[in-house]
GUBASE-771911 format. One line per 3 residues: their letters; for each residue x, y, z of C-alpha. Coordinates in nm, 3 decimals, always signed. Example, Ala and Ser with C-alpha at 12.3 -4.5 7.8 and 13.67 -1.06 7.14 Angstrom:
REM residues 2
as	+1.230:-0.450:+0.780  +1.367:-0.106:+0.714;
//
This chain:
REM residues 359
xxx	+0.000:+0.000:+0.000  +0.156:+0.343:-0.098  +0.212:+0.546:+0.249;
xxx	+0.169:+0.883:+0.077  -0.205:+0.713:-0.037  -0.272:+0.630:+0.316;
xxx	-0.184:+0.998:+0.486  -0.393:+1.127:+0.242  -0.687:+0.891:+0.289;
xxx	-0.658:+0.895:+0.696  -0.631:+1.301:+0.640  -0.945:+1.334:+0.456;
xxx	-1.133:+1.101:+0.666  -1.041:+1.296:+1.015  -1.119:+1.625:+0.807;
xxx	-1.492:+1.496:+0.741  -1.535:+1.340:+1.039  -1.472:+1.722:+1.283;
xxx	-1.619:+1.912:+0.952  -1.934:+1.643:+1.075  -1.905:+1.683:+1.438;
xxx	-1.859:+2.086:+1.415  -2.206:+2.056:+1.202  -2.357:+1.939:+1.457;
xxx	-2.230:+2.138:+1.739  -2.355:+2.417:+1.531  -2.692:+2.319:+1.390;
xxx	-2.886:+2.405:+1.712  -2.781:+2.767:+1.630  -2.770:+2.754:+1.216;
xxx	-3.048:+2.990:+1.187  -2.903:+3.219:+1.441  -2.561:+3.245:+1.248;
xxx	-2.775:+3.286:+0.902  -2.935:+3.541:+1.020  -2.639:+3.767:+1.125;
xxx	-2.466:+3.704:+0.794  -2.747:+3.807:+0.641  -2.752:+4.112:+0.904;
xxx	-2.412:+4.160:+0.862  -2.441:+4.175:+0.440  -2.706:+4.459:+0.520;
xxx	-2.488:+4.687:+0.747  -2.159:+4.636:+0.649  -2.168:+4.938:+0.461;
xxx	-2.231:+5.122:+0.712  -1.960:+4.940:+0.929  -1.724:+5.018:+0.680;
xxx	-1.797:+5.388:+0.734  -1.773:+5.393:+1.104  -1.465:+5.177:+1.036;
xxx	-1.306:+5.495:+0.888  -1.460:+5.740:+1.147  -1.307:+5.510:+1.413;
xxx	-0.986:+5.518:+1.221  -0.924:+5.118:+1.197  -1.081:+5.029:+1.533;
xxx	-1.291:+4.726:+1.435  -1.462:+4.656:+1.800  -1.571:+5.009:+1.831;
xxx	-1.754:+5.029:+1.505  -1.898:+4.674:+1.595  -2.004:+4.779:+1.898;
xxx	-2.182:+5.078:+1.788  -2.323:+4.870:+1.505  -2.481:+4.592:+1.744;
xxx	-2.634:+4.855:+1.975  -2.778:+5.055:+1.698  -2.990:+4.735:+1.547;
xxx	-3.061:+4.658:+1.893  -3.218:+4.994:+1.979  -3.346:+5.001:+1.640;
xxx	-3.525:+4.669:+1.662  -3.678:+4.701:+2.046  -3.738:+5.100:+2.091;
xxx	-3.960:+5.117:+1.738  -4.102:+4.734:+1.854  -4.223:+4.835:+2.160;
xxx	-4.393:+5.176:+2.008  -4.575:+5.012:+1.731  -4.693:+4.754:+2.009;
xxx	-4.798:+4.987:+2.247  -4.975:+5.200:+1.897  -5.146:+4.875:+1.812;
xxx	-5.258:+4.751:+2.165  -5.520:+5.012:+2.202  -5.673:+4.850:+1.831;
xxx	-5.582:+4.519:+1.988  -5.754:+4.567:+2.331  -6.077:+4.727:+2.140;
xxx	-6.087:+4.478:+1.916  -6.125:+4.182:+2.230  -6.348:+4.395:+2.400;
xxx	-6.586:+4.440:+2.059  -6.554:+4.042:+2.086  -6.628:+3.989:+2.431;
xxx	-6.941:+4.240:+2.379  -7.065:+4.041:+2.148  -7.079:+3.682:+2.326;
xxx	-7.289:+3.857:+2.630  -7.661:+3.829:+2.629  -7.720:+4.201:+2.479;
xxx	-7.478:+4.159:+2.214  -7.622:+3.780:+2.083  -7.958:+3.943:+2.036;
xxx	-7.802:+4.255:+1.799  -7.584:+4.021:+1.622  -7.896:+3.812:+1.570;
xxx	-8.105:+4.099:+1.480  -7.881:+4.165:+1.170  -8.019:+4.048:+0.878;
xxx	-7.715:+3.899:+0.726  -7.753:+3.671:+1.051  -8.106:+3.590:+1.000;
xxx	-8.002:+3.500:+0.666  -7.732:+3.255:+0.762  -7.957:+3.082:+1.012;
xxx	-8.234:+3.051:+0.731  -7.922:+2.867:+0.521  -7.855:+2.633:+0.830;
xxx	-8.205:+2.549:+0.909  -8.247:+2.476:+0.582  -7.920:+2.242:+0.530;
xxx	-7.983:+2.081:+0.888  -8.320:+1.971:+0.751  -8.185:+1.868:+0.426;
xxx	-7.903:+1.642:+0.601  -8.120:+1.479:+0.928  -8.111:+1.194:+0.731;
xxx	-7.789:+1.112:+0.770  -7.856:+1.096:+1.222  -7.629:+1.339:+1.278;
xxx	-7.644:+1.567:+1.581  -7.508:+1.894:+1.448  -7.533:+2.082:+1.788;
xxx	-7.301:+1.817:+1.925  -7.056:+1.881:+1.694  -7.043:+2.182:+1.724;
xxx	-7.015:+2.217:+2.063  -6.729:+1.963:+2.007  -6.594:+2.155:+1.719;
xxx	-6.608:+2.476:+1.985  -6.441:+2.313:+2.210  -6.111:+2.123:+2.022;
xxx	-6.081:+2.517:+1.931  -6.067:+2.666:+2.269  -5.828:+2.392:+2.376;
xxx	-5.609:+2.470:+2.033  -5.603:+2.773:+2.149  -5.513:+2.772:+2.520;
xxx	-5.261:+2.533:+2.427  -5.126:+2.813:+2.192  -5.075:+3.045:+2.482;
xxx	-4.807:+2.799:+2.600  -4.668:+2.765:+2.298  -4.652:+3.150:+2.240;
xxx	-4.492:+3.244:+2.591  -4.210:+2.956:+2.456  -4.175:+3.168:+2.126;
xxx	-4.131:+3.475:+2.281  -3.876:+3.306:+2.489  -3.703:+3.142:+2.214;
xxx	-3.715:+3.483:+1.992  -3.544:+3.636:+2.274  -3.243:+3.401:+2.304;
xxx	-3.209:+3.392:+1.926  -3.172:+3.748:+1.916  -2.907:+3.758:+2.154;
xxx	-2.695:+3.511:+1.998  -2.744:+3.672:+1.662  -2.596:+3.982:+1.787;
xxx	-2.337:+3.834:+1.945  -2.237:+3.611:+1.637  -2.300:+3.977:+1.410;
xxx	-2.010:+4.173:+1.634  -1.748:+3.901:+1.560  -1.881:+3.843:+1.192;
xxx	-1.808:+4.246:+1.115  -1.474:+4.259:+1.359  -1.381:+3.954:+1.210;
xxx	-1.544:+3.885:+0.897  -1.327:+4.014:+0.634  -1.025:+3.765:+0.734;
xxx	-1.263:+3.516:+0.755  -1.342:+3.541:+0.428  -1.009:+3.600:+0.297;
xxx	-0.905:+3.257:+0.440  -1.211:+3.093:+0.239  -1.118:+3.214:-0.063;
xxx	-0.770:+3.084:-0.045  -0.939:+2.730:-0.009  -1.175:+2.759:-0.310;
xxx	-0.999:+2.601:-0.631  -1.085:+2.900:-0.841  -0.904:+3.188:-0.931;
xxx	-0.924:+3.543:-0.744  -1.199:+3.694:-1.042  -1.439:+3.354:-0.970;
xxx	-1.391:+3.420:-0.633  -1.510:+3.786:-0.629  -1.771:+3.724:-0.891;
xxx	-1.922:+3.451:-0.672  -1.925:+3.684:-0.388  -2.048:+3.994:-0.541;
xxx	-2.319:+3.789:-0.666  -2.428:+3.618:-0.293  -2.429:+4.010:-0.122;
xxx	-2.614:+4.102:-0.409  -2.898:+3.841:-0.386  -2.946:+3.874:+0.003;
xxx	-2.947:+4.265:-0.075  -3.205:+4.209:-0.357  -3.445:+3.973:-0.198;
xxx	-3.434:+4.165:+0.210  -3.469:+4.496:+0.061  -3.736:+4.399:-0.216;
xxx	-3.912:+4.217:+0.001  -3.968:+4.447:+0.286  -4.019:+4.723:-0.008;
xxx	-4.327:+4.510:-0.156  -4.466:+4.423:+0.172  -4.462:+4.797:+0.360;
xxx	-4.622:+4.910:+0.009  -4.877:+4.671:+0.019  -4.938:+4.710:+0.343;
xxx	-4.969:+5.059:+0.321  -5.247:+5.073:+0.015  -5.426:+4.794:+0.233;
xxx	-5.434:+4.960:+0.580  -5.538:+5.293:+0.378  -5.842:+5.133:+0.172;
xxx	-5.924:+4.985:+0.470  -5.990:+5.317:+0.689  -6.166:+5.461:+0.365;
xxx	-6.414:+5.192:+0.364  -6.457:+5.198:+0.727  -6.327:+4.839:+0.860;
xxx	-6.240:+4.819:+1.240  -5.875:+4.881:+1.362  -5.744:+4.975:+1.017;
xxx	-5.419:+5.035:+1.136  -5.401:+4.723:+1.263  -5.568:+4.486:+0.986;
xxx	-5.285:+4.707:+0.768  -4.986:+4.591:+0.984  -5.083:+4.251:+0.937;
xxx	-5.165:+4.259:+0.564  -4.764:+4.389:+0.528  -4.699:+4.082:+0.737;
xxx	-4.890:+3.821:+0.521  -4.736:+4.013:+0.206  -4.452:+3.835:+0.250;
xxx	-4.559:+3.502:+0.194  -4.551:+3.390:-0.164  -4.875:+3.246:-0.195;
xxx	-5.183:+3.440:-0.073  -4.989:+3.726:+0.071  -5.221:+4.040:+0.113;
xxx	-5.553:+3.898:+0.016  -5.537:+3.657:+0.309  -5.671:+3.971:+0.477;
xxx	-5.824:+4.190:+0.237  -6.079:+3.918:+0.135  -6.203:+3.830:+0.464;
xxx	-6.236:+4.218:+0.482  -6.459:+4.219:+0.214  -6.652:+3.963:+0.289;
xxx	-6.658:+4.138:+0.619  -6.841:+4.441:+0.451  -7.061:+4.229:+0.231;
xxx	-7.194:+4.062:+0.539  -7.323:+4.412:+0.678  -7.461:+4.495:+0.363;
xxx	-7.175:+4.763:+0.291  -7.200:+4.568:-0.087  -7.086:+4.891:-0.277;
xxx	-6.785:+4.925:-0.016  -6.724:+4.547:-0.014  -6.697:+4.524:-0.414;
xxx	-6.409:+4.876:-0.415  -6.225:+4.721:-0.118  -6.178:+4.401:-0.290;
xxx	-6.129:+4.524:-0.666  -5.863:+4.790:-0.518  -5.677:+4.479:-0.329;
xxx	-5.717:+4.219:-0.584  -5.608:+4.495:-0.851  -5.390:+4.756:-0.678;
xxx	-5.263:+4.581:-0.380  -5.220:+4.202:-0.568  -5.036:+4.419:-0.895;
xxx	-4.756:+4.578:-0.673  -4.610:+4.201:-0.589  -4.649:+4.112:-0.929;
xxx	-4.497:+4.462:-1.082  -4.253:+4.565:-0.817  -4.100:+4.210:-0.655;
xxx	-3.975:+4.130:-1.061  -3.855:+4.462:-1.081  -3.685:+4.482:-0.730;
xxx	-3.544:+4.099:-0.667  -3.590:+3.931:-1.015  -3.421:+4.184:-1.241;
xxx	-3.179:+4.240:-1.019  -3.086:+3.849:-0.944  -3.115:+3.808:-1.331;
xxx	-3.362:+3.514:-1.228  -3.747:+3.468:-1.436  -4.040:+3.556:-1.248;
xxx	-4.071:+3.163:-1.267  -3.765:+3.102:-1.088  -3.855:+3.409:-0.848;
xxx	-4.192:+3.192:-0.726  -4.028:+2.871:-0.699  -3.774:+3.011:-0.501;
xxx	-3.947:+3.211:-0.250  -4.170:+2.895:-0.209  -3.948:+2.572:-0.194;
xxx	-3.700:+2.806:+0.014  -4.021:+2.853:+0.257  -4.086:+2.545:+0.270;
xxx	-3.748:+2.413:+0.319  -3.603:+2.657:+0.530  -3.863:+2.811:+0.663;
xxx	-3.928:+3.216:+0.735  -3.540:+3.211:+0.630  -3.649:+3.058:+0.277;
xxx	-3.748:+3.381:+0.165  -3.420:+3.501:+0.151  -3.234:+3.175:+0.072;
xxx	-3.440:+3.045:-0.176  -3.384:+3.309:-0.428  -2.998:+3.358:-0.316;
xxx	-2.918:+2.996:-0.394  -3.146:+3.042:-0.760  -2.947:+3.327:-0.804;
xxx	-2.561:+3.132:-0.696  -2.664:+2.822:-0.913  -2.730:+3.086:-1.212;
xxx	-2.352:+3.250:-1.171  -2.198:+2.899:-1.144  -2.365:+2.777:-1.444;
xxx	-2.241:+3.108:-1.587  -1.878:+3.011:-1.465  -1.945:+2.686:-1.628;
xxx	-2.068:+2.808:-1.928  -1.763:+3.049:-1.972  -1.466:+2.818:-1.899;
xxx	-1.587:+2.482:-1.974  -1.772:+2.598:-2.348  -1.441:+2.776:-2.432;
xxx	-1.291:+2.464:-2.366  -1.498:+2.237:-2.560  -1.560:+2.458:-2.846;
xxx	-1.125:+2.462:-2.892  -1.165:+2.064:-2.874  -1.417:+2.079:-3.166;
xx	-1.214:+2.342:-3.344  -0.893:+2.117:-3.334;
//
C-alpha cells in the first residue's frame, strides 16, 4: 500500500469526520448564524464607514453597530406595540361584547344573521337523514378550538422566549462576523480552487442576492401594506391600522400574501350589507394591492438576481418550505448562486470544448 495514499486517505477522513461533528455542534444555532450574515451583508456598509470614522478600530464600530440594530429593533417594537394595543384591546373587548346576552340578540337581529340561520335550518333539515347531531358537533368543534387555542398560549410564551435568546446570539455572532469577517473570508477564498476573479464574482453575486431579496421584500410588503391599511380606513373596517400591519406581514408570503386579509375584509363588509364598499375594497386589493407584488417584486429581486419571475416563485416557495421564514431570503440567493456557477461553467468549460471541436 503506498504510504503517501494512506496519509492522504486517513487526512481526509479525520477532516470529514470534525467538519461532521462541528455541524452538529452548530446546527442548534444555524439559523441564528444565518441570520447575522445576512444582518451583517445589510450593514456592512455602514460598518465600513464607522470603520473609517473610528480610524481602523474594528470593536468600536462593531459595537456601535450591534447597539444601533438593537435599539433600532426594540425602541420602534415596543412603540408600534404599544400604537397597536389600544386597536388590539378594542378589538377583544368588541368580541367579548358580542358573546354577552345584549350583544347575541343585535348580532342576531342583523339580517345577514337571519339569513345565515335561514341557510342552516335549511341544510340541517336537508341532512337529518344522515342521524347526525349537528349541535353536538359543534359544541365539540367549539371546544377542540378553545383547547387549540389555550394550548397556543403555552406555545406562544415559549416563542417569545425562544425569539429572545435567538436574538441575543445573533448579535453576538454579528459583532465578531463584522470585527472579524473580512479575514474570515479572505481565508475561504484561499481554499476555493478558483481563481481570485471567480472568487469575487461569486461573492459579489451572494451580497447582491441577500441585498435584492431583504430589501425587495420588505419594499413590496410595507407598500402593500400601506395601500391595504389605507383602503381599509376609507371603507370603514375596524382597527385599520391594525388589519394594515398585518396585511404587510402576510405580504410576504408567496402564496396568498395580502388577500389573506383583504378578502375576509370584504366579505366582512358584504356581510353588513356595505356591498358597494365590499366590491371597491376588494377590486382595489385584488387589482392595486395584488399588482404591486407582481410589478414591483420582478422589478426589485428578479431583475436584479437576473432570475425569471418563474424562478422568483419557486424560489421564495421551496426556500419557505425548506427553510422556513429564512427561505425567503435563501431560496432566491441559492437560484441566483446556481445561475452565476452555471455562468462560470458556461464560460470556462464551453471555451474549452468549443477549442476541442475546433482542433
Amino acid at each position: 500500500m503506498n504510504p503517501n495514499w494512506l496519509v492522504t486517505a486517513f487526512f481526509f477522513a479525520l477532516l470529514a469526520l470534525i467538519l461532521y461533528t462541528a455541524f452538529l455542534i452548530l446546527s442548534p444555532f444555524l439559523t441564528a448564524i444565518i441570520w447575522a450574515a445576512i444582518l451583517a451583508i445589510l450593514v456592512h456598509p455602514f460598518y465600513a464607514w464607522l470603520l473609517r470614522r473610528f480610524r481602523g478600530r474594528a470593536s468600536l464600530a462593531a459595537i456601535v453597530v450591534v447597539v444601533l440594530i438593537t435599539l433600532l429593533v426594540i425602541a420602534p417594537g415596543f412603540e408600534i406595540a404599544w400604537f397597536l394595543s389600544d386597536d388590539a384591546a378594542a378589538l377583544v373587548k368588541s368580541v367579548r361584547a358580542l358573546l354577552d346576552d345584549d350583544g347575541k340578540q343585535e348580532w342576531l337581529a342583523q339580517p345577514w344573521v337571519q339569513k345565515l340561520l335561514g341557510w342552516w335550518n335549511m341544510v340541517s333539515f336537508q341532512l337529518i337523514d344522515f342521524k347526525i347531531d349537528w349541535k353536538e358537533v359543534l359544541v365539540q368543534g367549539v371546544q377542540v378550538s378553545s383547547g387549540f387555542l389555550v394550548g397556543q398560549v403555552k406555545g406562544i410564551a415559549q416563542n417569545v422566549l425562544m425569539f429572545t435568546v435567538n436574538f441575543v446570539v445573533v448579535l453576538f455572532t454579528l459583532f465578531f462576523m463584522l470585527r472579524d469577517g473580512a479575514d474570515f473570508l479572505r481565508k475561504i477564498q484561499h481554499l476555493l480552487p478558483m481563481d481570485r476573479e471567480h472568487q469575487q464574482r461569486l461573492l459579489k453575486n451572494i451580497v447582491d442576492a441577500v441585498l435584492a431579496v431583504v430589501q425587495g421584500s420588505l419594499v413590496v410588503a410595507m407598500v402593500q401594506g400601506l395601500l391595504a391599511g389605507l383602503a381599509y380606513w376609507v371603507v370603514g373596517v375596524p382597527f385599520s391600522v391594525l388589519w394594515g400591519v398585518i396585511t404587510g406581514f402576510f405580504a410576504l408570503l408567496p402564496i396568498g400574501g395580502s388577500a389573506i386579509v383583504s378578502v375576509p375584509a370584504s366579505i366582512y363588509l358584504f356581510l353588513h350589507g356595505e356591498t358597494l364598499r365590499g366590491v371597491g375594497l376588494l377590486v382595489w386589493c385584488l387589482g392595486v394591492v395584488g399588482m404591486v407584488d407582481n410589478i414591483l417584486k420582478p422589478l426589485l429581486i428578479g431583475n436584479r438576481l437576473g432570475l425569471p419571475v418563474l424562478f422568483l416563485f419557486f424560489g421564495i416557495l421551496g426556500g419557505l418550505a425548506l427553510f422556513g421564514a429564512l427561505g425567503i431570503i435563501l431560496g432566491p440567493a441559492l437560484f441566483a448562486l446556481l445561475r452565476v456557477l452555471l455562468d462560470l461553467y458556461a464560460e470556462e468549460y464551453g471555451k474549452t470544448e468549443a477549442g476541442e471541436e475546433s482542433h
